[in-house]
C-alpha positions as CSV (number, residue, x, y, z in Angstrom):
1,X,0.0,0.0,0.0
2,X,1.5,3.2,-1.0
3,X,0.6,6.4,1.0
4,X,3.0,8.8,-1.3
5,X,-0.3,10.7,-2.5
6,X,-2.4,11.1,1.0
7,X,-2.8,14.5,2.0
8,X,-3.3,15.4,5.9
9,X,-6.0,17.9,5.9
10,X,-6.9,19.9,9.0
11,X,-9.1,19.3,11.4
12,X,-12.6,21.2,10.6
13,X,-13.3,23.8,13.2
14,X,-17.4,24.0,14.2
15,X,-19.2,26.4,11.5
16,X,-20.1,30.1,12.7
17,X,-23.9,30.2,13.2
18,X,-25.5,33.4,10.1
19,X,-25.7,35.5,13.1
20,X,-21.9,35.0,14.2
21,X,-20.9,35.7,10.2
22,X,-23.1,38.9,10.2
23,X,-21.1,39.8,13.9
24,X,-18.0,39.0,12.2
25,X,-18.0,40.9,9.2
26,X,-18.7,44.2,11.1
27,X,-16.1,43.7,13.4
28,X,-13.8,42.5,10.5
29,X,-14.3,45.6,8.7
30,X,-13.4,47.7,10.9
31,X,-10.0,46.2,11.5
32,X,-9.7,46.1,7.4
33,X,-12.0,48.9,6.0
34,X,-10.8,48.0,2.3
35,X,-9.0,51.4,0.7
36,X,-6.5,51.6,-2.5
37,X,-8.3,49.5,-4.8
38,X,-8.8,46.5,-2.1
39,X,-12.0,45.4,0.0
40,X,-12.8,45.8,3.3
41,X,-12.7,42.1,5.0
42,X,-16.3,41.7,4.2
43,X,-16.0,42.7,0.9
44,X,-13.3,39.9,0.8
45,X,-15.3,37.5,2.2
46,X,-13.4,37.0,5.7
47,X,-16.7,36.0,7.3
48,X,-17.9,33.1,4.6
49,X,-16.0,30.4,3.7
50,X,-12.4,32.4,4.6
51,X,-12.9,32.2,8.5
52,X,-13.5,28.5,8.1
53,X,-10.3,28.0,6.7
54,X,-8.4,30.1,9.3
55,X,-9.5,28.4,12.1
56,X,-9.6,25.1,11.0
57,X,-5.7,25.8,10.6
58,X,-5.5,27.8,13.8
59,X,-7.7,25.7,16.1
60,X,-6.4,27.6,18.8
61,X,-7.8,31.0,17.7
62,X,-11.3,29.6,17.6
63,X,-12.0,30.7,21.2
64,X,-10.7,33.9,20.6
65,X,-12.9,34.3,17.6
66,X,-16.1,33.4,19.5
67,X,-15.4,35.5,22.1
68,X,-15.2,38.7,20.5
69,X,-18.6,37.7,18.6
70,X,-20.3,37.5,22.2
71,X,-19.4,40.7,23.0
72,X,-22.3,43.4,22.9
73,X,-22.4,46.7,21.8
74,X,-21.6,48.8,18.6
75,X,-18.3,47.2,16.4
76,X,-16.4,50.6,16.8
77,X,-16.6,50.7,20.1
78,X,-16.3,46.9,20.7
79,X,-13.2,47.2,19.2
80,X,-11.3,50.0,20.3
81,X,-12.7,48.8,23.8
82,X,-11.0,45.7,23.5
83,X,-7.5,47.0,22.1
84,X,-7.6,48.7,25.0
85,X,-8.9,46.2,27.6
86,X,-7.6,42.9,26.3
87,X,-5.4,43.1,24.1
88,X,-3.6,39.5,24.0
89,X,-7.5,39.0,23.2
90,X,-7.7,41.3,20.6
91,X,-4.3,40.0,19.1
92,X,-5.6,36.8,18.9
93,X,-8.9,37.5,16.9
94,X,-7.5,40.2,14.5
95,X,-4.5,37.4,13.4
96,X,-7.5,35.3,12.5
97,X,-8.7,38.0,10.7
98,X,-6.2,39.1,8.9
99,X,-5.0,35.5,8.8
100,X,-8.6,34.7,6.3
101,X,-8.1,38.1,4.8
102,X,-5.0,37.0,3.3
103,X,-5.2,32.9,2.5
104,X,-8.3,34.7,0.1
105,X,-6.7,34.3,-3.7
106,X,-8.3,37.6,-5.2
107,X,-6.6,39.2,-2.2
108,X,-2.9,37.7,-2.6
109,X,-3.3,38.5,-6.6
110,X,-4.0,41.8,-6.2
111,X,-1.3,42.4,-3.1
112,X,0.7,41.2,-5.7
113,X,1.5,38.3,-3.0
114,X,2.3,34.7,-4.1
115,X,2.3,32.9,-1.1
116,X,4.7,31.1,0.8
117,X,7.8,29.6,-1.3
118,X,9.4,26.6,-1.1
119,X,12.7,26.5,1.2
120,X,15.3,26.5,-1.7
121,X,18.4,26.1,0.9
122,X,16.3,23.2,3.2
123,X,19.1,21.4,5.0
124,X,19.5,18.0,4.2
125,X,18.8,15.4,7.0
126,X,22.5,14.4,8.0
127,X,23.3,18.5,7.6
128,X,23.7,19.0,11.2
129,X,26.1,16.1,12.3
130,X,28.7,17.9,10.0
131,X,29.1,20.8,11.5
132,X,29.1,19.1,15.0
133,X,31.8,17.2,13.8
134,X,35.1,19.3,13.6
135,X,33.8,20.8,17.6
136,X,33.1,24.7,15.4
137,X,30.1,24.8,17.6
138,X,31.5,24.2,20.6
139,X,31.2,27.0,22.1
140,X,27.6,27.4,21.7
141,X,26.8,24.0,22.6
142,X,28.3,24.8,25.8
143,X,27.3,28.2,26.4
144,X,23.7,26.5,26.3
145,X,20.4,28.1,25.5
146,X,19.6,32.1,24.9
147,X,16.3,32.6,24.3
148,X,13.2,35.0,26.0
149,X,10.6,32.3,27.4
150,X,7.0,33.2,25.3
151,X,4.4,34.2,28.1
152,X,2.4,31.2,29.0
153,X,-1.7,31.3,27.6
C-alpha cells in the first residue's frame, strides 16, 4: 500500500452560526476597512467560507474568535474597547482576521502576493552532524540556550 499521494488535511473547526458571520463581518471591517483599490474584510469575504479555513488551521484562535462575537455593543466601540482592555484578546482575533483576509486568492493576486515559497536552501537530513563534527560549535553547545521564554496562555 503506498501512501505517497495522502494528503493530511486539517481538522474542521465547528461552523459560525449566520448571526456570528453577520457579527463577524462588522467587526472584521473595521480592522480592514478596504482602501486603495482592495475590499474591506467583508468585501473579501473574511466572514464566509475564509474564517472557516483560518481556524480550521489555527484551532487555537477559535476561542478567541467566539469571544469577541459575544461581545455586545456597537463594532467601533467593541473594538477600540477591547484594544484597549484585552489586548492579547484582541491580538488573537485580529491574526485570525487578517489571517482569512490574506489565505483569500483575489486578495494575494492583487497584493501582488504569491504565497509562501518553497525552502530553496532546506538542509538535508544528515546537515547537522557535519558541523558538530570538527567541535566549530563548541562553544555554543556549551554556552547552552539564549532565548526570551513566550508568556504562558
Amino acid at each position: 500500500m503506498s501512501i505517497t499521494n495522502v494528503t493530511i488535511q486539517p481538522a474542521a473547526a465547528p461552523a459560525l452560526t449566520p448571526r456570528e458571520r453577520e457579527r463577524l463581518a462588522l467587526l472584521a471591517d473595521r480592522l480592514i476597512a478596504g482602501g486603495a483599490g482592495l475590499p474591506s474584510a467583508s468585501g473579501a469575504e473574511v466572514h464566509t467560507q475564509w474564517i472557516d479555513r483560518a481556524m480550521a488551521v489555527r484551532a487555537d484562535l477559535d476561542g478567541a474568535v467566539r469571544a469577541v462575537l459575544a461581545l455586545e455593543g456597537d463594532p467601533a466601540e467593541v473594538v477600540e474597547r477591547l484594544q484597549a482592555e484585552d489586548p492579547a484578546l484582541f491580538g488573537s482575533f485580529a491574526m485570525a482576521v487578517a489571517g482569512a483576509y490574506l489565505i483569500n486568492p483575489r486578495i494575494r493576486r492583487e497584493l501582488g502576493y504569491p504565497g509562501p515559497a518553497p525552502m530553496k536552501n532546506a538542509a538535508l537530513p544528515d546537515e547537522a552532524e557535519s558541523y558538530l563534527e570538527d567541535g566549530i560549535l563548541d562553544v555554543v553547545v556549551a554556552r547552552g540556550p539564549i532565548y526570551r521564554p513566550t508568556p504562558a496562555s
